[in-house]
C-alpha positions as CSV (number, residue, x, y, z in Angstrom):
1,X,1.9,34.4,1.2
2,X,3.5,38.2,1.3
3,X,5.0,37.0,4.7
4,X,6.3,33.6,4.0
5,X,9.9,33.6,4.9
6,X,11.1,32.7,1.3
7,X,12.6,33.8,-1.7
8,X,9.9,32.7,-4.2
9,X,7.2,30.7,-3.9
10,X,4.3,29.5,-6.2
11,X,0.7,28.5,-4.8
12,X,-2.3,27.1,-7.1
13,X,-6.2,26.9,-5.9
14,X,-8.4,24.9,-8.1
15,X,-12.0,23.8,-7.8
16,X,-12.5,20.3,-9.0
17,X,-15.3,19.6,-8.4
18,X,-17.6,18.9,-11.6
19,X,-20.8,21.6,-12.2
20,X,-23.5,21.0,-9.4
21,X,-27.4,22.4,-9.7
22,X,-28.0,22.1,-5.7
23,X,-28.8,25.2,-4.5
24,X,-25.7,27.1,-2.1
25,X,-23.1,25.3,-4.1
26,X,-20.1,27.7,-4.4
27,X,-17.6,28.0,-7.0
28,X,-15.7,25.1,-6.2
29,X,-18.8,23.7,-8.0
30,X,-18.0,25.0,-11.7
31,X,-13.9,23.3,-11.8
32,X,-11.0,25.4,-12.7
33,X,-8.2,27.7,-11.8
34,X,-9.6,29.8,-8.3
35,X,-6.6,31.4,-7.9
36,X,-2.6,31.8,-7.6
37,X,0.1,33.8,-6.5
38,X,3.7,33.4,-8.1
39,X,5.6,31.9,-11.5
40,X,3.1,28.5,-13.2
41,X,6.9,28.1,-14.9
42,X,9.8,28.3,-12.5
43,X,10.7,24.9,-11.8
44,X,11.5,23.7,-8.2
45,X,12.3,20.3,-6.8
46,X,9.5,18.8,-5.2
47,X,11.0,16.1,-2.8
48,X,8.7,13.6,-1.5
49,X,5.8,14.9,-3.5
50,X,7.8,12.8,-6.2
51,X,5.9,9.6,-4.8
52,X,2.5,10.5,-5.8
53,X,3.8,10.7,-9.4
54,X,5.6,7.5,-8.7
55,X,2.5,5.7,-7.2
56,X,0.8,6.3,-9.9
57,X,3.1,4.7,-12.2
58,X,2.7,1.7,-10.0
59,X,-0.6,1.4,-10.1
60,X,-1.1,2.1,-14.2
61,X,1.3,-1.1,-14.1
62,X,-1.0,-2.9,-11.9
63,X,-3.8,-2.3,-14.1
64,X,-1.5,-3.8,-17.3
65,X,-0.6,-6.5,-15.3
66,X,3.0,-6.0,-15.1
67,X,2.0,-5.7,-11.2
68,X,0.1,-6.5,-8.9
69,X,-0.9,-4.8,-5.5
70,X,-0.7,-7.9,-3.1
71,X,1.9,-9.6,-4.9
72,X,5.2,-10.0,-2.7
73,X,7.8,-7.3,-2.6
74,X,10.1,-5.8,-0.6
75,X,11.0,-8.0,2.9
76,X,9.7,-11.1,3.9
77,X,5.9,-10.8,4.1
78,X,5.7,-7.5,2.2
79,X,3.6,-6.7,-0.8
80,X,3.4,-4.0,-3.7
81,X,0.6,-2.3,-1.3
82,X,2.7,-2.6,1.9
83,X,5.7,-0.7,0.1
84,X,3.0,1.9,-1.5
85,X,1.3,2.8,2.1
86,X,4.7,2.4,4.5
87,X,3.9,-0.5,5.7
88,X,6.6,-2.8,4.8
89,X,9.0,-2.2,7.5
90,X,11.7,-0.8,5.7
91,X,13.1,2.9,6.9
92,X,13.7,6.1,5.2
93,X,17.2,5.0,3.7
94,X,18.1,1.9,2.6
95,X,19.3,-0.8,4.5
96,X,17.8,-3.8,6.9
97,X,13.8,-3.6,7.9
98,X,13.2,-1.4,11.1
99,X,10.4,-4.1,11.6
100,X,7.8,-6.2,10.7
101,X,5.8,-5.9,7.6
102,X,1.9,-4.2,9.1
103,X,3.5,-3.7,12.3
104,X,4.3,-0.1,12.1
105,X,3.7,3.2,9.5
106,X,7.3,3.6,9.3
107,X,7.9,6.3,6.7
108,X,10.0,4.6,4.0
109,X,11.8,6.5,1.1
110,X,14.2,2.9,0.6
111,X,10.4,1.5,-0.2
112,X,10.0,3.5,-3.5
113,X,13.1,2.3,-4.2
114,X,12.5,-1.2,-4.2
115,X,9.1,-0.4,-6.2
116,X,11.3,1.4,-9.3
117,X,13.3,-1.4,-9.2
118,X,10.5,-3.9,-9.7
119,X,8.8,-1.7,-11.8
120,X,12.2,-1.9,-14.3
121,X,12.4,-5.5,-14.2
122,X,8.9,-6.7,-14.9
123,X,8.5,-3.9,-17.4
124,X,11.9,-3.9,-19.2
125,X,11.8,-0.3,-19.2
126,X,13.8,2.0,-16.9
127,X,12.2,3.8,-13.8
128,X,12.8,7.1,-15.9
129,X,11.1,5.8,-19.3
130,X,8.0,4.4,-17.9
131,X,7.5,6.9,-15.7
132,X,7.3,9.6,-18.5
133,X,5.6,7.7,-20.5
134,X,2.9,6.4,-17.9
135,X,2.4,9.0,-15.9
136,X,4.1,12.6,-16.9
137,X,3.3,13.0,-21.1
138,X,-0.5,11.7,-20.5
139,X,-0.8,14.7,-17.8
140,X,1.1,17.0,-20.0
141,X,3.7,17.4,-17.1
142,X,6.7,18.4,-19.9
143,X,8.6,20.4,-18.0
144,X,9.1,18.1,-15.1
145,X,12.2,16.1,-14.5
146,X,13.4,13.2,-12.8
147,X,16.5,13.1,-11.1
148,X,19.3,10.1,-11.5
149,X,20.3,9.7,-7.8
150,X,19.3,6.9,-5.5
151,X,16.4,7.8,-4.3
152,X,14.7,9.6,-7.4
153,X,11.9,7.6,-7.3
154,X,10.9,8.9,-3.8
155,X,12.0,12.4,-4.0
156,X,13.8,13.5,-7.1
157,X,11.0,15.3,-9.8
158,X,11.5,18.7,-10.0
159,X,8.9,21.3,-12.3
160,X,6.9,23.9,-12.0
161,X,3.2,24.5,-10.4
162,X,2.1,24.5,-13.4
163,X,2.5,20.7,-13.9
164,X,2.3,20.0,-9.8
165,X,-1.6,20.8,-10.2
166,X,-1.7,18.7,-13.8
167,X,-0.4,16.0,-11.3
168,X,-3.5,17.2,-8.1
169,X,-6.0,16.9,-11.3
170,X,-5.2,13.5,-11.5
171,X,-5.1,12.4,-8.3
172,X,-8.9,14.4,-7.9
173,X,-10.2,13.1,-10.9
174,X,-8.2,9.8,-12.3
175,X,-7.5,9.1,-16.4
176,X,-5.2,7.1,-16.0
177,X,-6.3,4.5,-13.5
178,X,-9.9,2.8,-13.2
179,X,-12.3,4.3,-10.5
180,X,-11.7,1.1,-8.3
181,X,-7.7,1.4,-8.1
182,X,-8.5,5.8,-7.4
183,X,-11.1,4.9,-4.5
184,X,-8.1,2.3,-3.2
185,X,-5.4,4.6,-3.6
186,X,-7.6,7.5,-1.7
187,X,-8.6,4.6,1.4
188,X,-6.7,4.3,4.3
189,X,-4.9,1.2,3.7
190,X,-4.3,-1.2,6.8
191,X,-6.6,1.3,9.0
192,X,-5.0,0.6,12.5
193,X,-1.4,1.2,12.2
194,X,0.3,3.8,13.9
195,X,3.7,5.7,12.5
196,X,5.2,9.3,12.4
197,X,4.1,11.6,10.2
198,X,7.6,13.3,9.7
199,X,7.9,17.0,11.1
200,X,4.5,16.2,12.9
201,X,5.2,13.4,15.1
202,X,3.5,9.9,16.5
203,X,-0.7,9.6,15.5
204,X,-2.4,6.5,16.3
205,X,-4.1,5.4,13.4
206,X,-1.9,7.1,11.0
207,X,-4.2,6.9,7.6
208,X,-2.0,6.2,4.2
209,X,-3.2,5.7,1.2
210,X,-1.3,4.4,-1.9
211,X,1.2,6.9,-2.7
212,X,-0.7,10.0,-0.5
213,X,-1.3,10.7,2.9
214,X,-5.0,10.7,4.1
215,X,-5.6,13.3,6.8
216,X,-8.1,11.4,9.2
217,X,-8.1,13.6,12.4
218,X,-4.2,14.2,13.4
219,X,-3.6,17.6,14.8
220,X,-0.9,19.2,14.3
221,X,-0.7,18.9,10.6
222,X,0.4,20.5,7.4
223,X,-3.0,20.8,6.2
224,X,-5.9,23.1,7.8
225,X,-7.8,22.9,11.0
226,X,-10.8,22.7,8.4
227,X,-9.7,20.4,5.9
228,X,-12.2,17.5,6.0
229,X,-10.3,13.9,7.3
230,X,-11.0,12.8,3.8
231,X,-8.0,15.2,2.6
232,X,-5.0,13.5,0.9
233,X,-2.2,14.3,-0.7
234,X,1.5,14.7,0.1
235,X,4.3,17.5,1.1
236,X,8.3,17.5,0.6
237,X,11.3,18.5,2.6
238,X,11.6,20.7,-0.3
239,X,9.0,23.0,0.7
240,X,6.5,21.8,-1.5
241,X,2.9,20.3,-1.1
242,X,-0.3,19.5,-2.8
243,X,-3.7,18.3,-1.2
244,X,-7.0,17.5,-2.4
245,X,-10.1,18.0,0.0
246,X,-12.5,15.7,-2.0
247,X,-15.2,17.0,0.6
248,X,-14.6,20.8,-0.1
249,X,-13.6,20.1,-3.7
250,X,-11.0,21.9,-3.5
251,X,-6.5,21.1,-4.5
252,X,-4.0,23.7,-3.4
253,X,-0.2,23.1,-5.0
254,X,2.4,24.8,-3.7
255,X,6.4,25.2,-4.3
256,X,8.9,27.3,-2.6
257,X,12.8,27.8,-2.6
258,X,12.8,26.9,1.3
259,X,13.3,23.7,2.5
260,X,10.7,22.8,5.0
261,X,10.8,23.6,8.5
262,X,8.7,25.1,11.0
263,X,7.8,28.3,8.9
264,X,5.4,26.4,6.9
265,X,4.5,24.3,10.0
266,X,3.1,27.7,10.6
267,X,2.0,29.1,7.6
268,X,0.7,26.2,5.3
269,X,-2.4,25.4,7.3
270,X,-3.4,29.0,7.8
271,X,-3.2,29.4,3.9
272,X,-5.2,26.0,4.0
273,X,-7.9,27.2,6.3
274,X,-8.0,30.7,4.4
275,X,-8.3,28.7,1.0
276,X,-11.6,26.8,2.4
277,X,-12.8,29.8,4.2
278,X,-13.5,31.4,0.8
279,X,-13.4,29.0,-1.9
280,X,-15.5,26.1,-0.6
281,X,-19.2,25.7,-1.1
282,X,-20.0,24.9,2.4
283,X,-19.3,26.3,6.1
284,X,-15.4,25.5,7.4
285,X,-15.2,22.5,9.3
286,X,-13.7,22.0,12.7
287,X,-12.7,26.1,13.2
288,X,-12.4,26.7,16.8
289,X,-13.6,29.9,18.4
290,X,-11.2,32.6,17.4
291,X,-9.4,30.6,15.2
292,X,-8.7,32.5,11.9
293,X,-11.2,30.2,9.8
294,X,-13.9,30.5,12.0
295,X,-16.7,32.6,10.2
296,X,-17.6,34.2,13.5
């Protein structure tokens, strides 16, 4: 991280994993803290990695029955789920459909927006309100903050690590959701759809999950060569990110005052591969001859 081309930025490793007794396990196997570099406090905006948070929200609602995942919403044909994975057909901004609902991945900030909205009405409670108290004081996320504009629901939290990997511990290991709605949220929801990871371009399938990004095999990615395909989570334009290899038992937060760009095209996966190269219990997979990861 010495090299990054930033002015600060704050990374997080922790093992979450709960305590194994088979032999060779590593110290991803005993959970907690591995390792970080920079500030647990400063705050930074986290962008997209907002609709995790907001997900989550959306699916504690689902299990009080204020919503339901297959319930319609959004355009013609959409559902809760359709909105949660982009697949509803509605773009990045608001405005008309860019096409049908399971046609296409098509990577939908306007689609959190419709789910705050719905959230608000069934609930009586504004975006903001249920959100904190949902999601953010359960996790003991205090110091993070929603934004007021437009799109907050999709990109508009800002906080520190700190509260970022709160937010990974979750998603690793859920309290706040049942063990059926993490395991859905975690799948690859309407497996054959194709779409644009954005900065990465066109994969066919392109695994989502609800709220999170599954990693399946695309290549490039913002993730390591060796992350396993089971790997979700989520990154923002604001230079921030937060996956969870539930194979290596690993989540790595991180937060930077850069937006992103192709410096952490460059630089996020070889952290990633680094990460697994010494913190997982088990050999790296996929590392290519040569290829910093490999153990050869």
């Amino acid at each position: 991280m010495a090299a990054w081309p930033v002015g600060h930025a704050s990374v997080a490793v922790v093992a979450v994993r709960p305590e194994s007794d088979q032999p060779g396990a590593g110290p991803a196997a005993s959970g907690g803290l591995l390792g970080s570099v920079g500030s647990a406090e400063r705050p930074y905006p986290w962008a997209s990695v907002t609709k995790p948070a907001t997900a989550l929200a959306v699916l504690v609602a689902c299990e009080e029955g204020s919503l339901d995942l297959d319930e319609p919403a959004g355009p013609p044909g959409s559902t809760v789920r359709h909105l949660l994975c982009h697949a509803s057909g509605l773009g990045p901004e608001p405005g008309p459909p860019m096409g049908a609902p399971g046609a296409n991945r098509i990577y939908s900030n306007a689609g959190y927006t419709v789910l705050a909205d719905l959230l608000e009405e069934r609930t009586g409670m504004s975006f903001a309100t249920y959100l904190r108290a949902g999601v953010l004081e359960p996790l003991g996320m205090d110091h993070t903050t929603l934004g007021t504009d437009a799109l907050a629901a999709a990109a508009g939290l800002a906080g520190p690590l700190g509260d970022l990997v709160a937010l990974g511990g979750e998603l690793a290991s859920p309290t706040l959701i049942s063990d059926e709605t993490h395991r859905a949220a975690v799948s690859n929801q309407f497996p054959d759809l194709g779409g644009v990871l954005p900065g990465f371009g066109w994969f066919q399938p392109c695994p989502w999950g609800l709220g999170v990004e599954i990693r399946g095999d695309k290549q490039p990615h913002w993730t390591g060569t060796t992350n396993s395909p089971e790997t979700f989570g989520h990154f923002g334009r604001s230079g921030s990110f937060l996956w969870v290899d539930p194979v290596a038992g690993l989540l790595c937060a991180g937060l930077a005052d850069r937006q992103f760009g192709p410096w952490a095209t460059r630089t996020w996966p070889r952290l990633a591969d680094a990460v697994l190269l010494e913190a997982a219990p088990h050999p790296p997979l996929r590392a290519e001859p040569g290829h910093p990861a490999d153990p050869r």
